[in-house]
C-alpha positions, -999 to +999 in steps of 0.1 A: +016+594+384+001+562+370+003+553+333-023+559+312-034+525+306-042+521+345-064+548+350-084+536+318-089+500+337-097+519+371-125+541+350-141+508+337-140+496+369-159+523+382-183+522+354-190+487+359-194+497+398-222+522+382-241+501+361-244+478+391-256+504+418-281+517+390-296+487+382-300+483+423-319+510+427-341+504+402-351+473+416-353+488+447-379+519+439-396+490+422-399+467+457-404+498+473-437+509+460-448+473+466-437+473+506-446+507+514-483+495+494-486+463+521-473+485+552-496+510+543-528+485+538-516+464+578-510+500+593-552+507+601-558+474+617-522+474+634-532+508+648-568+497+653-564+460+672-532+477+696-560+506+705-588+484+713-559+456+733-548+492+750-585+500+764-588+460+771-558+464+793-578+493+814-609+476+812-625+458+841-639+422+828-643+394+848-614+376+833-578+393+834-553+374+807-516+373+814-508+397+792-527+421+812-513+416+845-484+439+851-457+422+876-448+436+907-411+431+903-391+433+871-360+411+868-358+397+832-370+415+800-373+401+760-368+419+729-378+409+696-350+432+671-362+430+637-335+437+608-333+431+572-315+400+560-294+422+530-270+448+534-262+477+510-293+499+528-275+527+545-273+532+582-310+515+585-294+485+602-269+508+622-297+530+636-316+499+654-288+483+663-278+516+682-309+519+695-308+487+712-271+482+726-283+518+744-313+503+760-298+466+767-270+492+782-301+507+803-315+477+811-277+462+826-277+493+845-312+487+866-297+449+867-322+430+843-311+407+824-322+404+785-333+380+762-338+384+726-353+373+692-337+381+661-356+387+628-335+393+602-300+382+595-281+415+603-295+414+637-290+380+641-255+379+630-246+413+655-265+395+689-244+365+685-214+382+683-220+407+713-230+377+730-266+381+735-285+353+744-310+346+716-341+328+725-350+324+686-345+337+657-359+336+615-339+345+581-343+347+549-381+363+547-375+373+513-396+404+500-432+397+516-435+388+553-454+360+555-474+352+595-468+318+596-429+324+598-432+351+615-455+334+647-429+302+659-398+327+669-424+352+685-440+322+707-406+314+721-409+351+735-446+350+746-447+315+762-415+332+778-433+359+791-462+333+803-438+310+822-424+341+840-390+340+822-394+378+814-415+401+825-420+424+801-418+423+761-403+453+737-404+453+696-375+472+679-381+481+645-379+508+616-409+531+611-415+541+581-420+579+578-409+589+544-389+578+513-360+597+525-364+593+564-371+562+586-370+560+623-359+535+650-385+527+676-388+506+707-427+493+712-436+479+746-456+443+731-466+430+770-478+435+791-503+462+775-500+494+782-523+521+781-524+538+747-499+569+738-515+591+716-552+585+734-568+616+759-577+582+783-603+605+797-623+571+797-616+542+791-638+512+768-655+484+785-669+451+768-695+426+768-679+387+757-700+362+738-696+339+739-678+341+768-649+367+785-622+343+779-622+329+745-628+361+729-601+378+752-574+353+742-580+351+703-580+389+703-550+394+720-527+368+700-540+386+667-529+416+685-490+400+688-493+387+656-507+423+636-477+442+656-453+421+646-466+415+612-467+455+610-434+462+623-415+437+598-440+452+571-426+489+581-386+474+581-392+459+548-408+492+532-378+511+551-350+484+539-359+494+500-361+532+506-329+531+524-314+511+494-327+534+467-312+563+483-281+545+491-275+533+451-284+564+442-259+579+460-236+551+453-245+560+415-235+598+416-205+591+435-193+570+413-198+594+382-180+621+399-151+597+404-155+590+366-153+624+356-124+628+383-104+600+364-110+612+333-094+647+337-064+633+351-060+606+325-062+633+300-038+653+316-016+622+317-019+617+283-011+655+272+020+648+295+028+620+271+023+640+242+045+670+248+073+646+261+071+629+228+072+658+210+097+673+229+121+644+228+112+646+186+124+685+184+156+680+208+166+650+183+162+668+157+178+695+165+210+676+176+210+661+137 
């Protein structure tokens, strides 16, 4: 059994441990309620610009842009994983990650081959050592995404997808749900598809001014540039959840480990006692 003076050092450890994991998720529920503010402020015109792209895509206007045109054979495909940067946040991390080895698996399977932008450090640092080839990649976003970081890795993947290099485009991100659940999704960027959620019993058509093409192209890069703005907004609001949770976790664990320790290091120490005492009586009683 270990001396008492042991087990007192492990308890402060442990309470040390606490204070740390506390003070973590109280600066996490404090970031959180400013990410899940800005994810909830992008989400309307995210949701708004990828509905009107979606009935652009099934439109009929004298000028089709290449992210319109489907390809008739499909031998190359891009994905754009976005992660946080900082551990300590649960299985958020895990969950994408899974997500996309099982489609990259997919993909191997129907003999595409894959090419990937990392956002985020954790994904970063898991493609290069599977060996994926990454096209581009960004770190360190801190707490607010900002666009113009954002735009220069997702060009590699678009003037990609222009040249021909891949044929079709895929976000992978966290969607926020609730404090207490956040889900992995997979988000087919290009070309456009029809949208999910819509009856398509009809679909929109446009008038241009000034003319087809210039209004065409500006709307669809703000349409790559409000989903991926969106989907780092929703990882960032899900990165803090998943880190208040996970310190607060971290925080009752460790005080039932403290209250663990303690009971055995008073048990040690009545052990201690009653030898001492019964050492006392036994010389005593031999005088």
């Amino acid at each position: 059994m270990a001396s008492g003076k042991e087990i007192r050092t492990k308890i402060k450890s442990v309470e040390n441990t606490r204070k740390i994991t506390r003070a973590m998720e109280m600066v996490a529920a404090a970031k959180m309620r400013k990410a899940q503010e800005r994810m909830r402020a992008a989400r309307p015109y995210a949701e708004k610009i990828a509905n009107v792209a979606a009935h652009l895509s099934q439109a009929h206007p004298e000028y089709k842009h290449p992210f319109v045109l489907k390809r008739d054979h499909e031998k190359r495909v891009g994905a754009i994983v976005v992660t946080t940067d900082k551990g300590l946040c649960g299985g958020l991390n895990t969950n994408i990650l899974r997500l996309l080895v099982n489609q990259m698996k997919k993909w191997d399977a129907a003999k595409l081959g894959v090419d990937v932008s990392a956002i985020g450090n954790k994904g970063l640092g898991f493609l290069q050592r599977s060996g994926a080839n990454v096209l581009s990649q960004v770190v360190a976003l801190g707490d607010t995404p900002h666009m113009d970081r954002l735009i220069g890795p997702v060009k590699v993947m678009l003037d990609a997808y222009r040249e021909g290099k891949i044929d079709t485009l895929h976000v992978f991100y966290n969607r926020f749900i609730n404090t207490m659940k956040q889900e992995p999704v997979m988000v087919q960027l290009l070309p456009l598809s029809a949208p999910a959620n819509d009856d398509l019993k009809h679909y929109w058509d446009y008038i241009y001014e000034p003319d087809a093409k210039e209004v065409v192209d500006a709307l669809l890069i703000r349409y790559v540039e409000a989903l991926i703005y969106q989907a780092v907004a929703e990882n960032m609001a899900c990165e803090q959840s998943a880190r208040m949770v996970a310190m607060k976790a971290a925080s009752d664990n460790a005080k039932n480990v403290i209250g663990e320790l303690k009971l055995v290091y008073n048990k040690t120490r009545q052990a201690a006692i009653t030898k001492e005492l019964s050492e006392i009586v036994a010389g005593a009683a031999a005088v």
